[in-house]
PyMOL Python script that loads the backbone (N, CA, C, O; Angstrom):
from pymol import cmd

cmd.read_pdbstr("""\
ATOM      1  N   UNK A   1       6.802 -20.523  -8.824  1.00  0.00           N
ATOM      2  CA  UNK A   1       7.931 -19.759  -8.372  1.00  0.00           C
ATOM      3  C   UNK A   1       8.032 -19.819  -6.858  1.00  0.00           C
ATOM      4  O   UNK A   1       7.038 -20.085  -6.181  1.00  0.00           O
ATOM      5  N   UNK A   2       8.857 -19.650  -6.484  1.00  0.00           N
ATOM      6  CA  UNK A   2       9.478 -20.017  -5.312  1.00  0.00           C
ATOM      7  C   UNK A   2       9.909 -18.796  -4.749  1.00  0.00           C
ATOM      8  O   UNK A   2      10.793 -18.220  -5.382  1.00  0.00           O
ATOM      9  N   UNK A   3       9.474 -18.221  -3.641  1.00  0.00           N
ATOM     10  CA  UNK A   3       9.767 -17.143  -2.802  1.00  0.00           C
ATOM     11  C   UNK A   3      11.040 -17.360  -1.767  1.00  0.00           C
ATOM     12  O   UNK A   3      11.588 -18.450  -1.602  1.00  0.00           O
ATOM     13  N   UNK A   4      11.386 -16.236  -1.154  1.00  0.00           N
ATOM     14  CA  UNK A   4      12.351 -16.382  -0.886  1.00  0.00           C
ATOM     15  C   UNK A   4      11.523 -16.718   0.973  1.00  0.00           C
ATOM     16  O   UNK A   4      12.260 -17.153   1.858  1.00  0.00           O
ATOM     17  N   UNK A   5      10.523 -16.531   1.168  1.00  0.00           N
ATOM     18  CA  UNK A   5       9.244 -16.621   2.488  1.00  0.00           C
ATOM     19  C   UNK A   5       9.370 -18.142   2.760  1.00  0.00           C
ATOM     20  O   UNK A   5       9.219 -18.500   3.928  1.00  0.00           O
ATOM     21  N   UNK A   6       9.612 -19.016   1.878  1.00  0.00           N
ATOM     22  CA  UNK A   6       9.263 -20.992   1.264  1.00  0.00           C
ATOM     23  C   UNK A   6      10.445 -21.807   1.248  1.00  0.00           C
ATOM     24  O   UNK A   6      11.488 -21.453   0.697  1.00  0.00           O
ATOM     25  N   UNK A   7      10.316 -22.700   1.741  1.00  0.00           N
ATOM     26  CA  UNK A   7      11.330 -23.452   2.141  1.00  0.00           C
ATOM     27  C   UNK A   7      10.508 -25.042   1.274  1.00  0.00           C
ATOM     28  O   UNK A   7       9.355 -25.470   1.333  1.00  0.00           O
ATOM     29  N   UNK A   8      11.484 -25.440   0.683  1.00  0.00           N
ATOM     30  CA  UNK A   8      11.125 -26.578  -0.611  1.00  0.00           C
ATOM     31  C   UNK A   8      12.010 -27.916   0.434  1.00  0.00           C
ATOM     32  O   UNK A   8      13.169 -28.176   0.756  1.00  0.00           O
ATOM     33  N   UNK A   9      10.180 -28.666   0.737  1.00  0.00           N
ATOM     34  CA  UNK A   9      10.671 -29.940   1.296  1.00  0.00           C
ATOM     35  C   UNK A   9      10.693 -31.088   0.919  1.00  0.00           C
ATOM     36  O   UNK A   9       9.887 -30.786   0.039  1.00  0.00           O
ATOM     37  N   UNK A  10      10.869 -32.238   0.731  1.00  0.00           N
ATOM     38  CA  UNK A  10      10.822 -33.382  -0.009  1.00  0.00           C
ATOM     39  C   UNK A  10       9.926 -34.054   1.404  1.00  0.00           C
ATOM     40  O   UNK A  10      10.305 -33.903   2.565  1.00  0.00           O
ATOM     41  N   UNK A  11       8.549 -34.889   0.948  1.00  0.00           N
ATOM     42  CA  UNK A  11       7.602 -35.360   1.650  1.00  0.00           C
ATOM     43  C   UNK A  11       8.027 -37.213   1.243  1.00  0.00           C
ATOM     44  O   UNK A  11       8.718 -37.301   0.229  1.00  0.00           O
ATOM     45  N   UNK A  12       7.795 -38.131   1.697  1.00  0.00           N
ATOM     46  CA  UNK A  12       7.674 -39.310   1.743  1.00  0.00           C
ATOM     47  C   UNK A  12       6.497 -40.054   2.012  1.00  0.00           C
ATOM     48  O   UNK A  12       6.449 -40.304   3.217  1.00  0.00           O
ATOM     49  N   UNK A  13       5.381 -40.581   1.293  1.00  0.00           N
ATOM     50  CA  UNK A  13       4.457 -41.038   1.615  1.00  0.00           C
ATOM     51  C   UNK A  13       4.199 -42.321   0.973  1.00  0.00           C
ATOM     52  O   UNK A  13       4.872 -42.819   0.071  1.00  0.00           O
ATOM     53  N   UNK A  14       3.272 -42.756   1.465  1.00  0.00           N
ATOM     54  CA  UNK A  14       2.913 -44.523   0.711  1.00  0.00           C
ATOM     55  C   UNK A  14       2.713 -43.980  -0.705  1.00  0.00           C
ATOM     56  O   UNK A  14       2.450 -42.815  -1.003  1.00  0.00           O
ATOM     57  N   UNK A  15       2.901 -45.139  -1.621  1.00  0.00           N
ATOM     58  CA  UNK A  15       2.077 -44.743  -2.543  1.00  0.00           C
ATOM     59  C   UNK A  15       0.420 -44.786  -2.479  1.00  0.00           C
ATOM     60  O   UNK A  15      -0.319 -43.971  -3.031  1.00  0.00           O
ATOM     61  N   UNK A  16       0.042 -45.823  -1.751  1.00  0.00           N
ATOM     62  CA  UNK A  16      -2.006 -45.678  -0.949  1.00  0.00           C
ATOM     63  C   UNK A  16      -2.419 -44.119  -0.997  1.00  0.00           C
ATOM     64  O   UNK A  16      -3.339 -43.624  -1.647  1.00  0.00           O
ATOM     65  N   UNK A  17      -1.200 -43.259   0.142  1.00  0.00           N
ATOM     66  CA  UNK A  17      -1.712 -42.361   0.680  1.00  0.00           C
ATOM     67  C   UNK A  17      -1.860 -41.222  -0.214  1.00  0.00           C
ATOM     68  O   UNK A  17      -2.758 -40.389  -0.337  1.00  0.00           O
ATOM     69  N   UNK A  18      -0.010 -41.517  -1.198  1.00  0.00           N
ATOM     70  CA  UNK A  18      -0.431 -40.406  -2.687  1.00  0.00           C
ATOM     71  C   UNK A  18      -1.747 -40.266  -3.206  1.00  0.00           C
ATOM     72  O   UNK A  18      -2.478 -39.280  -3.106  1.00  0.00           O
ATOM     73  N   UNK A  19      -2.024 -41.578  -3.889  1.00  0.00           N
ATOM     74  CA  UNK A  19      -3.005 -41.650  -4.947  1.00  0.00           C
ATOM     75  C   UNK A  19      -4.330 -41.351  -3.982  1.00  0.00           C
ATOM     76  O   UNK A  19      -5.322 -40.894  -4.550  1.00  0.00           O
ATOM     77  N   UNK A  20      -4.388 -41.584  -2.566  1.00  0.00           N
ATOM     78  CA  UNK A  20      -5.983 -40.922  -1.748  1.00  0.00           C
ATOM     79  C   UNK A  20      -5.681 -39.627  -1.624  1.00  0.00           C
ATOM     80  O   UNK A  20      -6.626 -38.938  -1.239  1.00  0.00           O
ATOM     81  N   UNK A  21      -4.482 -38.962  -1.860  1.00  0.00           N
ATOM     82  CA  UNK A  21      -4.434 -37.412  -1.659  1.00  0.00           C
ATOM     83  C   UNK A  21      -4.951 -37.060  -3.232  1.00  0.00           C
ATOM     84  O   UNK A  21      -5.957 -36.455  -3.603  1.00  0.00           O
ATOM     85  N   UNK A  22      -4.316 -37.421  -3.680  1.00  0.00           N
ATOM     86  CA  UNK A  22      -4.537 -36.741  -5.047  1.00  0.00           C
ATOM     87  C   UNK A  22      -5.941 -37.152  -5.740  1.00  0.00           C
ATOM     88  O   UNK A  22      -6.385 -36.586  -6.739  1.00  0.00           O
ATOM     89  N   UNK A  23      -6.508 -38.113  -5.131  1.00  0.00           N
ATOM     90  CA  UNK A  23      -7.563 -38.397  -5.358  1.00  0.00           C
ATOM     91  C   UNK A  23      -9.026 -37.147  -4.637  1.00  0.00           C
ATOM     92  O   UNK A  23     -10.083 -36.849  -5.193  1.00  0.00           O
ATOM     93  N   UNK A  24      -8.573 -36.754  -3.472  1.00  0.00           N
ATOM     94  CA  UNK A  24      -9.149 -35.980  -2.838  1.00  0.00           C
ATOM     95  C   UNK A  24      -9.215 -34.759  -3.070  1.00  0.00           C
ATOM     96  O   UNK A  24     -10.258 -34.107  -3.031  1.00  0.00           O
ATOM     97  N   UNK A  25      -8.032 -34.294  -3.354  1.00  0.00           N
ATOM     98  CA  UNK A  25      -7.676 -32.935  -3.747  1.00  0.00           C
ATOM     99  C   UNK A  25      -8.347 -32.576  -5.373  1.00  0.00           C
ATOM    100  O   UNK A  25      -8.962 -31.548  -5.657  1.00  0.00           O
ATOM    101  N   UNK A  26      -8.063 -33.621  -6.229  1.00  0.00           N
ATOM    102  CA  UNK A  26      -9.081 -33.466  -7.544  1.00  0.00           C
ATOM    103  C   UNK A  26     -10.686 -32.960  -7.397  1.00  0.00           C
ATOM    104  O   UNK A  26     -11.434 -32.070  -7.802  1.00  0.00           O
ATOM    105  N   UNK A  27     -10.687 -34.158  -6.533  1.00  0.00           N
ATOM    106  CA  UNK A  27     -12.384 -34.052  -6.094  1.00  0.00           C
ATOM    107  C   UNK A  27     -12.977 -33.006  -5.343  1.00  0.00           C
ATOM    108  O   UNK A  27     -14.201 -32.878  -5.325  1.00  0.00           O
ATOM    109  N   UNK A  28     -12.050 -32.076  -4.582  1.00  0.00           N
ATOM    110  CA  UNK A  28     -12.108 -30.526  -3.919  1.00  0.00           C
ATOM    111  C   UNK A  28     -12.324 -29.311  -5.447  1.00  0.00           C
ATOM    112  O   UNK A  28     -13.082 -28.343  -5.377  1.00  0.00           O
ATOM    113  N   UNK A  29     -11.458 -29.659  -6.775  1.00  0.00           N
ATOM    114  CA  UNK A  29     -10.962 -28.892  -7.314  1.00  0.00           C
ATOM    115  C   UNK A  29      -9.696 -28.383  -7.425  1.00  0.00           C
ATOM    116  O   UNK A  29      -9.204 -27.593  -8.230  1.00  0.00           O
ATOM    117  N   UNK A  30      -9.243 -28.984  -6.456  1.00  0.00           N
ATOM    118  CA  UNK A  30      -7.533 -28.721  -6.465  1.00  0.00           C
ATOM    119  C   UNK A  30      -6.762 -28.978  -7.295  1.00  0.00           C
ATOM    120  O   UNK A  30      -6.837 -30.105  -7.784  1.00  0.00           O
ATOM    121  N   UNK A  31      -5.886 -28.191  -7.708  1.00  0.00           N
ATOM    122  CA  UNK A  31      -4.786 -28.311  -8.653  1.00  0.00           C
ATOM    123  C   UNK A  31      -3.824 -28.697  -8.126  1.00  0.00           C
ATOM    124  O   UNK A  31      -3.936 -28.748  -6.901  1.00  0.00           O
ATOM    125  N   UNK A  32      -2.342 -29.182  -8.755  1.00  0.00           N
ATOM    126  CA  UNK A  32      -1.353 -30.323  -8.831  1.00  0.00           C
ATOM    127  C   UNK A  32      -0.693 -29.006  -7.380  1.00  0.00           C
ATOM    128  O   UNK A  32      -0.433 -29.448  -6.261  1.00  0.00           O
ATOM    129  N   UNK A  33      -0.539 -27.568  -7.686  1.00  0.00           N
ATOM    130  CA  UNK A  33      -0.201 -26.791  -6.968  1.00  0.00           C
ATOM    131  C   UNK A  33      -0.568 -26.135  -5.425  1.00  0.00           C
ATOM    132  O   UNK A  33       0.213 -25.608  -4.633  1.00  0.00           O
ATOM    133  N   UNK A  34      -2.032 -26.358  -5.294  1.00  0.00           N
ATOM    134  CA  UNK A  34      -2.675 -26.654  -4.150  1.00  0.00           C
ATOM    135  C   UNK A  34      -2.358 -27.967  -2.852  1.00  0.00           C
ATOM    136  O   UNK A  34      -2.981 -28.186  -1.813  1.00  0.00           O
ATOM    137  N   UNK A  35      -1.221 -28.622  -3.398  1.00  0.00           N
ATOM    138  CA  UNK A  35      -1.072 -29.590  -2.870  1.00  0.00           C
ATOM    139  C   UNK A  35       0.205 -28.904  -1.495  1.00  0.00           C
ATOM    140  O   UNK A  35       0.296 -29.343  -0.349  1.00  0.00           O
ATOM    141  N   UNK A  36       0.797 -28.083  -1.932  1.00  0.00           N
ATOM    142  CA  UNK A  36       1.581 -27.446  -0.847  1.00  0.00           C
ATOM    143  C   UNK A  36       0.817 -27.004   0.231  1.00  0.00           C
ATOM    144  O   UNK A  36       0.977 -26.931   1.449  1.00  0.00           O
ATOM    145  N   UNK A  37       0.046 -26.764  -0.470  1.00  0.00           N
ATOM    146  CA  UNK A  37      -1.208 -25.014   0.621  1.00  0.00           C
ATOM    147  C   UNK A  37      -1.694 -26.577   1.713  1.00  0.00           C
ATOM    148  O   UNK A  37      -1.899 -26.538   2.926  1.00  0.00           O
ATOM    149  N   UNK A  38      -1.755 -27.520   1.036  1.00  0.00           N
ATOM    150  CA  UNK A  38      -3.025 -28.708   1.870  1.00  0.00           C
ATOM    151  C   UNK A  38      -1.966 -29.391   3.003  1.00  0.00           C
ATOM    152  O   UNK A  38      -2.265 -29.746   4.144  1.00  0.00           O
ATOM    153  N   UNK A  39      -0.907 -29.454   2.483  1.00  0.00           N
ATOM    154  CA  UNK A  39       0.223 -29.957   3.607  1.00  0.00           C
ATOM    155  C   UNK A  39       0.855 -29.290   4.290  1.00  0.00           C
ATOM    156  O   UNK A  39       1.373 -29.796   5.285  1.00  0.00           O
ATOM    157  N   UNK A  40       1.032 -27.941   3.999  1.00  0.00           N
ATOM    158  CA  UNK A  40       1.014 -26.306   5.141  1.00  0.00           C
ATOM    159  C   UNK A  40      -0.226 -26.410   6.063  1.00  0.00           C
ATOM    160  O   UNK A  40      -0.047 -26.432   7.281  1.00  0.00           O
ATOM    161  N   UNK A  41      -1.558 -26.478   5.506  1.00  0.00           N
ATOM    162  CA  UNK A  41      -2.349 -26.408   6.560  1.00  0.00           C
ATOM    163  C   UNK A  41      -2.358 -27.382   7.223  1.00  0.00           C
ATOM    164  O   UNK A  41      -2.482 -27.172   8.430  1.00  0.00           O
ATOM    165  N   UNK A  42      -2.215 -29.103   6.695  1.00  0.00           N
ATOM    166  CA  UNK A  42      -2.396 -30.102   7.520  1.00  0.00           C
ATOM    167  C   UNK A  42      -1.166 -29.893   8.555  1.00  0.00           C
ATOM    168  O   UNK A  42      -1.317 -30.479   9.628  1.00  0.00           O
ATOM    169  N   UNK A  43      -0.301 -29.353   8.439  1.00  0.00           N
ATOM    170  CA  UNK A  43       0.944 -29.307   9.441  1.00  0.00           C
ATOM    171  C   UNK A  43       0.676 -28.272  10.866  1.00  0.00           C
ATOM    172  O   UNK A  43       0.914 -28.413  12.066  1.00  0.00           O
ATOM    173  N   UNK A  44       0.127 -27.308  10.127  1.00  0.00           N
ATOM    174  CA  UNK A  44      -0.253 -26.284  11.146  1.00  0.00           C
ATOM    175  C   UNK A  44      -1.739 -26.586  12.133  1.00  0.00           C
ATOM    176  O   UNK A  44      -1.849 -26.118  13.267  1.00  0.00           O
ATOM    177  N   UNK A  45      -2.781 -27.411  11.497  1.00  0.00           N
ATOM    178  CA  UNK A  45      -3.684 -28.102  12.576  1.00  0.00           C
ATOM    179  C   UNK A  45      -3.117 -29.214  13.388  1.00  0.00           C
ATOM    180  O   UNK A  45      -3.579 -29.385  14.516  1.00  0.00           O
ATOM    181  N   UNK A  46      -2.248 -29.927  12.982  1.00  0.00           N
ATOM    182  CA  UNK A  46      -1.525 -30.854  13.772  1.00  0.00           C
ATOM    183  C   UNK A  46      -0.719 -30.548  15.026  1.00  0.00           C
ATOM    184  O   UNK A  46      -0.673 -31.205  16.066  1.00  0.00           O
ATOM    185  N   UNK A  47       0.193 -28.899  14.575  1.00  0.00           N
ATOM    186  CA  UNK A  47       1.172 -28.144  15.235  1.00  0.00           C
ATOM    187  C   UNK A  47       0.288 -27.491  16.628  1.00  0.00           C
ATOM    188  O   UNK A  47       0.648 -27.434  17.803  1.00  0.00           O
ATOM    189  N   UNK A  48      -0.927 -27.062  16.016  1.00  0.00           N
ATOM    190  CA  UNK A  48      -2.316 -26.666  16.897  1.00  0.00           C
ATOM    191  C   UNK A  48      -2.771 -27.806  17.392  1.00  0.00           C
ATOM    192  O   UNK A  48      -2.459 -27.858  18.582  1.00  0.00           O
ATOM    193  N   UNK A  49      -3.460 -28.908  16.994  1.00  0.00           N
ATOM    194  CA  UNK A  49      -3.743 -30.106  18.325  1.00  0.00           C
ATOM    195  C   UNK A  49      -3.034 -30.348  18.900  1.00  0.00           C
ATOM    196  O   UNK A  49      -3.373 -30.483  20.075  1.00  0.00           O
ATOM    197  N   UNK A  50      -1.690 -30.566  18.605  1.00  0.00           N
ATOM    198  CA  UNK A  50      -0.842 -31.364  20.076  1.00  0.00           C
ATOM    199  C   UNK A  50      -0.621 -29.983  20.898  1.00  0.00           C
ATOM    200  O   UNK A  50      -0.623 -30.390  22.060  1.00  0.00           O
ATOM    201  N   UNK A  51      -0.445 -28.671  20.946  1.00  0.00           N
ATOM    202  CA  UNK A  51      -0.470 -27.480  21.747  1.00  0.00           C
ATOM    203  C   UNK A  51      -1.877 -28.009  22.388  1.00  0.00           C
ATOM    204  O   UNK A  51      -1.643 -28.497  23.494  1.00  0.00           O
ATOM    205  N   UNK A  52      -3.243 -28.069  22.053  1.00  0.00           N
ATOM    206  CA  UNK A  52      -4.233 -28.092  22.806  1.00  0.00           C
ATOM    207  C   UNK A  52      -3.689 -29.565  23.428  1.00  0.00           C
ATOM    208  O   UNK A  52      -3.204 -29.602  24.559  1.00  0.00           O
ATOM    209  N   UNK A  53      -3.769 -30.353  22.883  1.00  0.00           N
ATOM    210  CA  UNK A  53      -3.698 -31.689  23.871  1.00  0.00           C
ATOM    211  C   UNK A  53      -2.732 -31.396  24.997  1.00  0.00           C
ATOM    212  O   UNK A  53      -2.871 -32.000  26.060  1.00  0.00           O
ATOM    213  N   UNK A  54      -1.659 -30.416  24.823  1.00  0.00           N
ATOM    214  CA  UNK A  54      -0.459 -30.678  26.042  1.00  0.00           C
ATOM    215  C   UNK A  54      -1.130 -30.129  26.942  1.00  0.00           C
ATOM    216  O   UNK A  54      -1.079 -30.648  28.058  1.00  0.00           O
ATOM    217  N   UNK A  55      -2.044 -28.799  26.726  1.00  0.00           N
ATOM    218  CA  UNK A  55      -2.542 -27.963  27.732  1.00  0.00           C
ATOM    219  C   UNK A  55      -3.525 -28.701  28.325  1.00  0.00           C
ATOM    220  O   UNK A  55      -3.345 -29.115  29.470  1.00  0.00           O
ATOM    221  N   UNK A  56      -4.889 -29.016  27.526  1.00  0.00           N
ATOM    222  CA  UNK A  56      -5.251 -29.962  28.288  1.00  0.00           C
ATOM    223  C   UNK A  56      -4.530 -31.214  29.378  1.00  0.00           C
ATOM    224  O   UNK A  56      -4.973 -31.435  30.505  1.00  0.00           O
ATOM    225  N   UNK A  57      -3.492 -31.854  28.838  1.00  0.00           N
ATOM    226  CA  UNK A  57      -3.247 -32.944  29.606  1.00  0.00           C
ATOM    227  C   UNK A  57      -2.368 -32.109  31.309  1.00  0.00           C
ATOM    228  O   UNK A  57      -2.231 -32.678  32.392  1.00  0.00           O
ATOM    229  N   UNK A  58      -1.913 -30.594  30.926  1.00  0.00           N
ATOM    230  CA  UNK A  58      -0.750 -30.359  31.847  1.00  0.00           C
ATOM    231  C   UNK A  58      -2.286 -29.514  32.911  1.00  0.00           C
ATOM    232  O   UNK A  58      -2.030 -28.825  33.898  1.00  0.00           O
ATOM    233  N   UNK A  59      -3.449 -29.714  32.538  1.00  0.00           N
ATOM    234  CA  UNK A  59      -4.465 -28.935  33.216  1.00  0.00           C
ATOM    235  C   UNK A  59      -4.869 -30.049  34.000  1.00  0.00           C
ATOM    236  O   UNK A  59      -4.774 -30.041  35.227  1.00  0.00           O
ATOM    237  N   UNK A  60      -5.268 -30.905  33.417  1.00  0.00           N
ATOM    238  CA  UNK A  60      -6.321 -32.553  33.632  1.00  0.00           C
ATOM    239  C   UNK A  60      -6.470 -32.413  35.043  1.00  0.00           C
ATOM    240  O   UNK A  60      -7.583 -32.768  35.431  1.00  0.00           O
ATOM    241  N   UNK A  61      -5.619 -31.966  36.020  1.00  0.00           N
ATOM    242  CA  UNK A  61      -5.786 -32.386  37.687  1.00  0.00           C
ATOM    243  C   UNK A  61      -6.217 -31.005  37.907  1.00  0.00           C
ATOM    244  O   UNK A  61      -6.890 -30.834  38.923  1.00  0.00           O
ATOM    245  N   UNK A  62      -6.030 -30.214  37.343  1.00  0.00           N
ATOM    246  CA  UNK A  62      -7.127 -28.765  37.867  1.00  0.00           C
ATOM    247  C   UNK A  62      -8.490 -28.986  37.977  1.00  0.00           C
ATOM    248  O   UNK A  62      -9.142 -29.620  37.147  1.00  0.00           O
ATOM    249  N   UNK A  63      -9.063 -28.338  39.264  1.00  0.00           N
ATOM    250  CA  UNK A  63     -10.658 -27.980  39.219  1.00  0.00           C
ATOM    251  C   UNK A  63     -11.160 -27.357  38.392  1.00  0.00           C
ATOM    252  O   UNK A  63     -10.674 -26.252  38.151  1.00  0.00           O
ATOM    253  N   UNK A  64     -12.176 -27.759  37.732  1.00  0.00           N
ATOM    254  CA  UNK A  64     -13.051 -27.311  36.122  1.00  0.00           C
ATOM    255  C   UNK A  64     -13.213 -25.781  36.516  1.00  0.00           C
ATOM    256  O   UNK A  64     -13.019 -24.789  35.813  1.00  0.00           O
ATOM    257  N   UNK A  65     -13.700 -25.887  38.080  1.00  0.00           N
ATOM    258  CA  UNK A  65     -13.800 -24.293  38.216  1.00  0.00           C
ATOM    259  C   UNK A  65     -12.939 -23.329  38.716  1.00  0.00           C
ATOM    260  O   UNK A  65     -13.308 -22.157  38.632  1.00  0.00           O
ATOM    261  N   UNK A  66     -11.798 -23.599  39.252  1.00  0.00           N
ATOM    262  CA  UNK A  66     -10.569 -22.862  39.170  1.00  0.00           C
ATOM    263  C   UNK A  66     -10.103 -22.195  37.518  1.00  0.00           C
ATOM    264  O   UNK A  66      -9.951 -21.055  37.078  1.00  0.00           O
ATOM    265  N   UNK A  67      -9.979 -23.656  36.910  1.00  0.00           N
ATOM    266  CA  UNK A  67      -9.583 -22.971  35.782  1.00  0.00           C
ATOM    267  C   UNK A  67     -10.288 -22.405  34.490  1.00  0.00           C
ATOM    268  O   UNK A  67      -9.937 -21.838  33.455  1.00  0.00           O
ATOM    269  N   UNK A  68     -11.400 -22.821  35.042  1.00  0.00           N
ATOM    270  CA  UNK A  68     -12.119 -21.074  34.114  1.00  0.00           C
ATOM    271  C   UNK A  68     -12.369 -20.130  34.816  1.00  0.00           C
ATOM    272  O   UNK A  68     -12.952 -19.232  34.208  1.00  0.00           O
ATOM    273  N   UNK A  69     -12.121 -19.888  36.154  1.00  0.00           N
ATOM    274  CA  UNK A  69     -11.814 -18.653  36.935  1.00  0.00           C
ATOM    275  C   UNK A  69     -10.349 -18.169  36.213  1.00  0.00           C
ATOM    276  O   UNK A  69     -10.384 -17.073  35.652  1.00  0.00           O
ATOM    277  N   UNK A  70      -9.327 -18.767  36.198  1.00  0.00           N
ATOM    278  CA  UNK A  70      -8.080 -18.560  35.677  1.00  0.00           C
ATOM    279  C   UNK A  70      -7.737 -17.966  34.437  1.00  0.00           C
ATOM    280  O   UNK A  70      -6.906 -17.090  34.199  1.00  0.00           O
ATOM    281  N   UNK A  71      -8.854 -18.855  33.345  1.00  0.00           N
ATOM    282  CA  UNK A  71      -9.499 -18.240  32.087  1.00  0.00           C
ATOM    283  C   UNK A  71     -10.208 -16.813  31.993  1.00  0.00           C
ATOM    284  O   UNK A  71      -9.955 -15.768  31.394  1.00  0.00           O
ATOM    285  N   UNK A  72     -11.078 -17.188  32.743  1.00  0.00           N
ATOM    286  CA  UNK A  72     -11.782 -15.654  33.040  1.00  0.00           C
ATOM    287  C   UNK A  72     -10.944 -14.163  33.525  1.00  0.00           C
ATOM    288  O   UNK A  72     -11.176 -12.963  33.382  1.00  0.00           O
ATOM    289  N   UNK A  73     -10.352 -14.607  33.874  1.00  0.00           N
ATOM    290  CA  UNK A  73      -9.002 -13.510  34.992  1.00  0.00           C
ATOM    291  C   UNK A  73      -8.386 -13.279  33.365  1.00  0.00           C
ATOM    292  O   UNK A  73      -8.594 -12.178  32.854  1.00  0.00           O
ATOM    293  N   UNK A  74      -7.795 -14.099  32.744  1.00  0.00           N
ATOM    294  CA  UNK A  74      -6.758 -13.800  31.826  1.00  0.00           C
ATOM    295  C   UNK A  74      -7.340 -13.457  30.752  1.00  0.00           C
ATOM    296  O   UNK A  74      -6.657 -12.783  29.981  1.00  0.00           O
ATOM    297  N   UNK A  75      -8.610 -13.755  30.382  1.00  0.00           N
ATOM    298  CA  UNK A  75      -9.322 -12.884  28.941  1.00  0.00           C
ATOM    299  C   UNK A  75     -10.080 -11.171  29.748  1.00  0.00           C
ATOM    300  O   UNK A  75     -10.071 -10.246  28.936  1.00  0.00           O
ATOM    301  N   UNK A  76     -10.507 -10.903  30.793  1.00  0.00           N
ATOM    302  CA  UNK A  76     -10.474  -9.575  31.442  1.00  0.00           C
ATOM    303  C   UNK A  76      -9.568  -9.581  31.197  1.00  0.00           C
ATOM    304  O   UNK A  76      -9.607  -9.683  29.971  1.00  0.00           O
ATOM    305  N   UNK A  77      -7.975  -9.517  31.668  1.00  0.00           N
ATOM    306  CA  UNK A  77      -6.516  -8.723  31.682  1.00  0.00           C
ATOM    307  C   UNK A  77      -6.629  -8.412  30.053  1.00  0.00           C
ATOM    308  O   UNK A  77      -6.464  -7.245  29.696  1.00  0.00           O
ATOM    309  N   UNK A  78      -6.834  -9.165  29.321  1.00  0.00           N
ATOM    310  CA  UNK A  78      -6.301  -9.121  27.918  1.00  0.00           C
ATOM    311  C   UNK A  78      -7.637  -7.484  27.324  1.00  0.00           C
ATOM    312  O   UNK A  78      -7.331  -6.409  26.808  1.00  0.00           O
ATOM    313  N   UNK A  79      -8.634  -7.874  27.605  1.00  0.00           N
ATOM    314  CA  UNK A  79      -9.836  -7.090  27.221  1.00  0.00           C
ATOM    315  C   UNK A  79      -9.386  -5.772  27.839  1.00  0.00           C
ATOM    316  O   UNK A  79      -9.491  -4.843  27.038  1.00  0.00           O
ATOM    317  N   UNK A  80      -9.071  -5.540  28.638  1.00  0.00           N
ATOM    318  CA  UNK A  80      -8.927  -4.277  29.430  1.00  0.00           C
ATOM    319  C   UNK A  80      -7.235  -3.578  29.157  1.00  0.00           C
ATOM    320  O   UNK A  80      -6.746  -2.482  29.431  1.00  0.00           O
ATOM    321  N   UNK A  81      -6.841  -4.475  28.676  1.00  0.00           N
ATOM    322  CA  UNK A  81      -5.883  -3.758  27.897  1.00  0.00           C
ATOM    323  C   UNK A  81      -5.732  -3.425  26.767  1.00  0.00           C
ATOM    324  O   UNK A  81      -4.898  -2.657  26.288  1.00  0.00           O
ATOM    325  N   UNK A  82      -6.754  -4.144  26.167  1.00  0.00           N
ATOM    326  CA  UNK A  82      -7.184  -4.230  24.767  1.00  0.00           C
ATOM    327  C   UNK A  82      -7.836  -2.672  24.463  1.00  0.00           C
ATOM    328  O   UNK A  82      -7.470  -1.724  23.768  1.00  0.00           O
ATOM    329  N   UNK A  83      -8.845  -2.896  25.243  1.00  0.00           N
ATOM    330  CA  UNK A  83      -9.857  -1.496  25.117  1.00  0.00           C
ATOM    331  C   UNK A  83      -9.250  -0.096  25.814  1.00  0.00           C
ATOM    332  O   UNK A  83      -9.962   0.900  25.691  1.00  0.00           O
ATOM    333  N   UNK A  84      -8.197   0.024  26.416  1.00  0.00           N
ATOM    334  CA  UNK A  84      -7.423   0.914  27.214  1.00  0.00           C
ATOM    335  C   UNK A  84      -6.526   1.564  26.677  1.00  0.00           C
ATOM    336  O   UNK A  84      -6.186   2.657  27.130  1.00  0.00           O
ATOM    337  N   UNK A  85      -5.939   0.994  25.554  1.00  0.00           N
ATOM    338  CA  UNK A  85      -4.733   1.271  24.838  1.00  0.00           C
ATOM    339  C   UNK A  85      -5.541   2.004  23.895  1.00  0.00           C
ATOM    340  O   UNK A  85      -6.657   1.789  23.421  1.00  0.00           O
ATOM    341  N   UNK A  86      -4.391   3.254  23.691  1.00  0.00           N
ATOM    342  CA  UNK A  86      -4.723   4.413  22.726  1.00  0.00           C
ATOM    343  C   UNK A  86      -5.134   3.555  20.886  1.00  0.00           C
ATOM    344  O   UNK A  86      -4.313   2.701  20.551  1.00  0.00           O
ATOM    345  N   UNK A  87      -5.962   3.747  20.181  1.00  0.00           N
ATOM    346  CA  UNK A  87      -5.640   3.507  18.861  1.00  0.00           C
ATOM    347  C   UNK A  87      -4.731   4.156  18.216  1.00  0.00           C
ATOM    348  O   UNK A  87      -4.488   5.356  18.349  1.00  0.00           O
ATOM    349  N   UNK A  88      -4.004   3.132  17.238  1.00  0.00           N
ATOM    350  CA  UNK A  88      -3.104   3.293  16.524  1.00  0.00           C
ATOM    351  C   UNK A  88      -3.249   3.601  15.033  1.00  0.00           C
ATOM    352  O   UNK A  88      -3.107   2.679  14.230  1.00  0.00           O
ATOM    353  N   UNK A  89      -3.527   4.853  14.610  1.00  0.00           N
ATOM    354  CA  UNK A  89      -3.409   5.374  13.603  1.00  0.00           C
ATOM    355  C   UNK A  89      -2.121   5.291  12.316  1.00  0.00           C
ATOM    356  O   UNK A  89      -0.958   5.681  12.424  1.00  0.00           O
ATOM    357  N   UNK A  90      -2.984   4.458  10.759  1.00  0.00           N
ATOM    358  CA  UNK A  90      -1.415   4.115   9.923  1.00  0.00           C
ATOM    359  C   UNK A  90      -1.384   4.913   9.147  1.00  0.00           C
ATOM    360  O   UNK A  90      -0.429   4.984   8.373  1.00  0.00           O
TER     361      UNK A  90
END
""", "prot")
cmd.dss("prot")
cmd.show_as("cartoon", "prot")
cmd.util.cbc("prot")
cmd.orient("prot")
């Protein structure tokens, strides 16, 4: 069943790459239906490496130690607002 959250895409692949997916996914335990969940996640680590690669590449000419000073500055800001803020009772 199909939620109204899911958007139904039509994928294009070799046939090689079918039969090594489905070959893989058997061999996990995966069912014919697990095959969405595996191409949601493969999309979303992909969507996540190229974010790290851009940052890395738009950093590359920064000093190693500037920018974990920069790092450091911005996980304090985050922590101290973190721990500062009233809890929120549901």
């Amino acid at each position: 069943m199909q939620s109204e959250e899911t958007t139904r895409l039509t994928v294009t692949v070799s046939r090689e790459t079918d039969l090594a997916l489905r070959a893989y996914l058997g061999a996990q335990g995966m069912r014919k239906g697990d095959l969405s969940k595996f191409i949601e996640d493969a999309v979303r680590w992909r969507m996540f490496d190229q974010a790290v690669q851009g940052a890395k590449a738009r950093n590359a000419a920064l000093d190693p130690a500037d920018l974990q000073s920069a790092i450091d500055e911005a996980c304090a800001a985050v922590r101290s607002e973190m721990w500062s803020a009233p809890l929120k009772t549901l």
